[in-house]
C-alpha positions as CSV (number, residue, x, y, z in Angstrom):
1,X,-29.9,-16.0,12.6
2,X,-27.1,-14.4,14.5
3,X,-25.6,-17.6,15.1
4,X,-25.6,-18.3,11.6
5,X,-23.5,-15.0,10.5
6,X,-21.4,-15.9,13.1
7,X,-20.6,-19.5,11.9
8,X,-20.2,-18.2,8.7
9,X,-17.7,-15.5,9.6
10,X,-15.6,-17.7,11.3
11,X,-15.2,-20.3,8.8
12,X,-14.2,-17.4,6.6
13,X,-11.8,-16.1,9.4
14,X,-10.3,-19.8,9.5
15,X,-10.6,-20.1,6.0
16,X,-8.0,-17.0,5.3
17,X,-5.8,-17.5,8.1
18,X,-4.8,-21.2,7.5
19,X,-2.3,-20.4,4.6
20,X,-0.7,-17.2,7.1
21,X,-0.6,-19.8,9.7
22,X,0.5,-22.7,7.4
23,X,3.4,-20.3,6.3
24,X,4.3,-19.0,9.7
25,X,4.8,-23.2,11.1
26,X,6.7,-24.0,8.2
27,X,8.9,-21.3,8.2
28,X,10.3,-22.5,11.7
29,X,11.1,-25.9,10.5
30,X,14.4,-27.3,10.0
31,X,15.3,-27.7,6.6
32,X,15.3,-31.3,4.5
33,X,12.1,-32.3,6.4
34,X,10.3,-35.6,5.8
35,X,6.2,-34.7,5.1
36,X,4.8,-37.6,5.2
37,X,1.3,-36.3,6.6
38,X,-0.8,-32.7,7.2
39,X,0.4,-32.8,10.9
40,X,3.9,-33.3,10.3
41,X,3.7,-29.5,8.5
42,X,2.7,-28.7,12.6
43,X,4.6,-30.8,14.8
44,X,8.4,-30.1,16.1
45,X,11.1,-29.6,15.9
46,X,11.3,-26.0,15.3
47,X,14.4,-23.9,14.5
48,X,14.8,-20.2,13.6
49,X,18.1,-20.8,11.9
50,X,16.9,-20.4,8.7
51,X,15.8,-16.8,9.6
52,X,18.7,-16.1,11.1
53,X,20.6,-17.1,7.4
54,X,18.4,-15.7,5.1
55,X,18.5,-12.5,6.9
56,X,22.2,-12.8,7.2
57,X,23.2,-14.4,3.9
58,X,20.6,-12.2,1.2
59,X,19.9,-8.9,0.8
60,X,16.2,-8.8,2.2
61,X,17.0,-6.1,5.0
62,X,18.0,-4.1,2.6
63,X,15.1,-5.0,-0.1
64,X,12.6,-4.2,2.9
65,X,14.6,-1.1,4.3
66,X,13.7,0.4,0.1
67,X,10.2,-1.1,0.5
68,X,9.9,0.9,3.5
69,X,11.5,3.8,2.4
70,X,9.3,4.3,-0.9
71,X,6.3,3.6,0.7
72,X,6.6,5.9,3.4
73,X,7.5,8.7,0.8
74,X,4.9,7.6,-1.7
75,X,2.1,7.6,1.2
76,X,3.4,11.0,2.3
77,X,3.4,12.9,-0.7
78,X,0.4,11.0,-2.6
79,X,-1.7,11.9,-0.1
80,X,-0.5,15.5,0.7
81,X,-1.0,16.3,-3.3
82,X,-4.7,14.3,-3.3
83,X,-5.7,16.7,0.0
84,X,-4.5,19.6,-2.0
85,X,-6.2,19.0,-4.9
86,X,-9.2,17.6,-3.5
87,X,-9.7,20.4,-1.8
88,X,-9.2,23.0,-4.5
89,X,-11.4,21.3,-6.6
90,X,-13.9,21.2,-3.9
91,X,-14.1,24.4,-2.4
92,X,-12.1,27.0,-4.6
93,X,-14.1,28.6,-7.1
94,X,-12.3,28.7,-10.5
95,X,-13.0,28.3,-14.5
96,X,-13.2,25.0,-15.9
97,X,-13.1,23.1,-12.0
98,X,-16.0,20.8,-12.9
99,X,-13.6,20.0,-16.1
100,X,-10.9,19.3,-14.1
101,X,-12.4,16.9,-11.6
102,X,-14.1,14.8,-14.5
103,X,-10.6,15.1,-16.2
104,X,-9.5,13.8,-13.1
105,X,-11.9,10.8,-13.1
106,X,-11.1,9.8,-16.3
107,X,-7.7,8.3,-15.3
108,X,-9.6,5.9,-13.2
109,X,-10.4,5.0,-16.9
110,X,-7.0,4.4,-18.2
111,X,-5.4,1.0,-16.8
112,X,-2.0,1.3,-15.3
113,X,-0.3,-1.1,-18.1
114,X,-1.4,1.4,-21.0
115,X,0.7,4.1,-19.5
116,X,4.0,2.2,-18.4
117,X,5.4,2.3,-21.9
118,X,5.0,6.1,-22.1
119,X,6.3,6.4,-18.8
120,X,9.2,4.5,-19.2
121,X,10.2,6.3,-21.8
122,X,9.9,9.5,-19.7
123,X,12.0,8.3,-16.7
124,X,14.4,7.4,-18.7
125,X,14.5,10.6,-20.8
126,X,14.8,12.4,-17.7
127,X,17.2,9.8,-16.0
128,X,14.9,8.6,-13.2
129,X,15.7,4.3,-13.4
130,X,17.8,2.9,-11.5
131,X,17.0,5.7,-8.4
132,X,14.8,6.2,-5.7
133,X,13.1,9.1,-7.0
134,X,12.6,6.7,-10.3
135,X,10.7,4.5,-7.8
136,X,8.5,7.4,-6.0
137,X,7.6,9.9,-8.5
138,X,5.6,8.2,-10.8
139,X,3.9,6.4,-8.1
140,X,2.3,9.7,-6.5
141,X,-0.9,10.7,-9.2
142,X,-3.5,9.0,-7.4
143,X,-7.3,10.1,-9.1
144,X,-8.8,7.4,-6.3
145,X,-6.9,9.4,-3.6
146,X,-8.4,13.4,-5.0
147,X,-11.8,11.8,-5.4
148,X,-11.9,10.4,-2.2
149,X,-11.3,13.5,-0.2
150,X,-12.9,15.8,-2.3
151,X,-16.0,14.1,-1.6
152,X,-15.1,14.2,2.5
153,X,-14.6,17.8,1.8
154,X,-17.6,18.2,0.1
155,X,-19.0,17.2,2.8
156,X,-18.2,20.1,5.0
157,X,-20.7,22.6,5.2
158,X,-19.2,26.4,3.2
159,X,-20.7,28.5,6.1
160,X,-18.0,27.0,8.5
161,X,-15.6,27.6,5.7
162,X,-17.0,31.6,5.3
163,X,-17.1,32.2,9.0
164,X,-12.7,31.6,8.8
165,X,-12.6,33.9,6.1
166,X,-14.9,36.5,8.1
167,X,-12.2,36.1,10.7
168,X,-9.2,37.4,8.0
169,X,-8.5,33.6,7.5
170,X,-7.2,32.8,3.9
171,X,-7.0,29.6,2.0
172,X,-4.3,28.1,3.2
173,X,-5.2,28.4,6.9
174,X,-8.8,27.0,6.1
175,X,-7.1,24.0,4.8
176,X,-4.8,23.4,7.1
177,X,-6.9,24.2,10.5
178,X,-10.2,23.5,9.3
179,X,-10.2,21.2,6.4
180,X,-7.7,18.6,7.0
181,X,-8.9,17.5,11.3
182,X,-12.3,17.5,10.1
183,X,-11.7,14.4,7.2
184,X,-8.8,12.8,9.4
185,X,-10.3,9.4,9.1
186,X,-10.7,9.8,5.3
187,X,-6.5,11.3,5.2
188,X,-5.8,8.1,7.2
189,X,-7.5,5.4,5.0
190,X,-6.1,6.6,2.2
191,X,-2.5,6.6,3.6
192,X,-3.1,3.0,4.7
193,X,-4.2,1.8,1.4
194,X,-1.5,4.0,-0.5
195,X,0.7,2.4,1.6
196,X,0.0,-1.1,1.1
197,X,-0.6,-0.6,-2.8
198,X,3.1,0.6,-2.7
199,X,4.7,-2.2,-0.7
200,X,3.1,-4.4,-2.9
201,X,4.4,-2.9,-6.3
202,X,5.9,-4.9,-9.0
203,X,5.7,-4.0,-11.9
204,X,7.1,-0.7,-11.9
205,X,10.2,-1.3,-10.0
206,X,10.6,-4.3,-12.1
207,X,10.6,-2.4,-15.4
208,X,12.3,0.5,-14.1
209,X,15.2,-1.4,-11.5
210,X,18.1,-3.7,-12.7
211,X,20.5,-2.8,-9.6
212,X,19.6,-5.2,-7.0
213,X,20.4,-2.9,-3.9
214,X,17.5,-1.1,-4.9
215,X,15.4,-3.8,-5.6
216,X,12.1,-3.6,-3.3
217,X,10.6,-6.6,-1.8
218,X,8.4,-8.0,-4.5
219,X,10.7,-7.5,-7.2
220,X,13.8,-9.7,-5.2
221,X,11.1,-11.9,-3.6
222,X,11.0,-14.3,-6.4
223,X,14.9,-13.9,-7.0
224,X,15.1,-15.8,-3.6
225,X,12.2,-18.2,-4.3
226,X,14.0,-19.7,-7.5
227,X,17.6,-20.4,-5.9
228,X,15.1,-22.3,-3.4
229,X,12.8,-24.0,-5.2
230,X,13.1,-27.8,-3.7
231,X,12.5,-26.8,-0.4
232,X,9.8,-25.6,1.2
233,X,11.3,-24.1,4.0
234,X,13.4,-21.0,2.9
235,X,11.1,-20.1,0.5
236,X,8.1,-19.7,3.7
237,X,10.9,-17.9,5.7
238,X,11.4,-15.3,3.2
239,X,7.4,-14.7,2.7
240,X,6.9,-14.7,6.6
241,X,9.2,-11.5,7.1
242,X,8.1,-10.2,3.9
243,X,4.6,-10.6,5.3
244,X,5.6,-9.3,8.8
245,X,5.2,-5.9,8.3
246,X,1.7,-5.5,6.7
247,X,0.2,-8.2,9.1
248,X,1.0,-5.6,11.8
249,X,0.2,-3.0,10.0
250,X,-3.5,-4.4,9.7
251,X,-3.7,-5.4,12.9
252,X,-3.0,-1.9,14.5
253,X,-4.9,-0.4,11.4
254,X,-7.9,-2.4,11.0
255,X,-10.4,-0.2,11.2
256,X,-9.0,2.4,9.4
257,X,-8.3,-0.2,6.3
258,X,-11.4,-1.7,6.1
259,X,-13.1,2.0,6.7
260,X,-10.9,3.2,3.5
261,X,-11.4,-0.4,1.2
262,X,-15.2,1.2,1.7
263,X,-14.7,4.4,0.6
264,X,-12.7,3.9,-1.5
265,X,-15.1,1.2,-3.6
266,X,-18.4,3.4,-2.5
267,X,-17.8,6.8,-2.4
268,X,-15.0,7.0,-5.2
C-alpha cells in the first residue's frame, strides 16, 4: 500500500506545483507572445527584461520592503504578547484566570469583518491610517497565538517551575530561562504562520491605506495587474517576486509550518 500513498502524494505534489511552475516559465517570456499550444507556455525564448522593468518602472520594492517591514514587527510583537499572556494565564495564579482564558477564546468566535468597522473608527479617532503603526497595531491580538502556547506551557510540569522559585527565581526569570526554550518549536510555528497571515493581508491595509508608498504587496498587487491586463506576462512577473519570498520562506521553514498549521488546527 506504500506505493499507493506514494503515487497519490505525488500527483498531489505535481498537482500544486504546476501553477507555481506555470507562473515562474511565463514570467521569463518576452512580451506579445503567440500561444498557440500548452508547450509554447514552456519553450524559449526567455528574457528577464520584464523583471528588470517592473522592478524598475513600479513601486513593488517599495510595496515589498512595507510587506516586510510589517510582518516582521507584527510576528515580533504578536508573538512576544501571546508568550506573555499565555503564560500568565497558564501558570500565574490569579482571580478570574479561567475567565480570562475563555474570554480569550471567545474572539476566536467573533469574525475579523464584524470588528473592522469599529476598528476603523478607532484608528482613525486616534490618527493611526495612513501610518505604519496604523498597519501593525491592530494586527497584534492574536487568541490562536495565547491559546496555542498556553497549552505548550501547560504542558510543562509546575515542580520544574517550583524548583526556580526555591532557587530565589521570580516570574520573570522562569519565563524567560525556563518557559520560553522549553516551547521553542511552538514560539517558532506561530511566528511562521503570523508571519505569513501578515504578508498576505488585505483587507486591513486596504481600508486603512490610500497613500500608495505605503501600500503592502496585496493591496498594490492588483493596481499592477489591471494596467496589465492583455498580457499575460507582466502580470506573472509581478506574482513570481511577490511569491518569492514566502516560497523560500517554506522551503527553509517546512517543518516548522506544517508543525504549527497542526497545532494550530488541533491543539487551539
Amino acid at each position: 500500500m506504500k506505493w499507493v500513498y506514494r503515487l497519490v502524494s505525488l500527483f498531489m505534489a505535481v498537482l500544486f506545483a504546476g501553477p507555481l511552475v506555470w507562473m515562474l516559465f511565463v514570467s521569463v517570456k518576452e512580451e506579445g507572445m503567440k500561444i498557440i499550444t500548452v508547450t509554447d507556455w514552456f519553450t524559449p525564448p526567455y528574457s528577464f527584461a520584464v523583471y528588470q522593468e517592473i522592478l524598475s518602472g513600479t513601486k513593488l520594492t517599495n510595496w515589498i520592503g512595507n510587506s516586510l517591514l510589517v510582518a516582521v514587527f507584527v510576528t515580533v510583537l504578536t508573538v512576544a504578547a501571546a508568550a506573555l499572556a499565555g503564560f500568565a494565564l497558564s501558570k500565574i495564579p490569579f482571580r478570574y484566570r479561567t475567565l480570562m482564558f475563555f474570554v480569550v477564546l471567545a474572539g476566536l468566535l467573533i469574525p475579523g469583518e464584524a470588528t473592522i468597522i469599529p476598528l476603523y473608527q478607532v484608528a482613525k479617532d486616534m490618527n493611526l491610517l495612513n501610518s505604519y503603526q496604523g498597519l501593525i497595531i491592530p494586527a497584534l491580538a492574536s487568541p490562536v497565538a495565547v491559546i496555542v502556547l498556553k497549552s505548550f506551557f501547560d504542558g510543562i510540569p509546575n515542580d520544574l517551575l517550583e524548583s526556580v522559585q526555591i532557587d530565589g527565581g521570580g516570574s520573570w526569570r522562569i519565563f524567560m530561562r525556563i518557559m520560553l526554550p522549553l516551547c521553542r518549536p511552538a514560539l517558532a510555528s506561530m511566528a511562521i504562520l503570523t508571519f505569513i497571515g501578515s504578508w498576505n493581508n488585505f483587507l486591513w491595509p486596504f481600508l486603512s491605506i490610500t497613500d500608495d508608498n505605503l501600500f503592502t504587496l496585496p493591496m498594490g498587487i492588483p493596481t499592477l495587474i489591471s494596467q496589465y491586463s492583455e498580457d499575460y506576462v507582466k502580470p506573472m512577473v509581478v506574482n513570481a517576486i511577490a511569491s518569492i519570498p514566502i516560497i523560500v520562506l517554506f522551503v527553509i521553514f517546512e517543518r516548522q509550518i506544517v508543525k504549527g498549521i497542526s497545532m494550530s488546527g488541533i491543539k487551539g
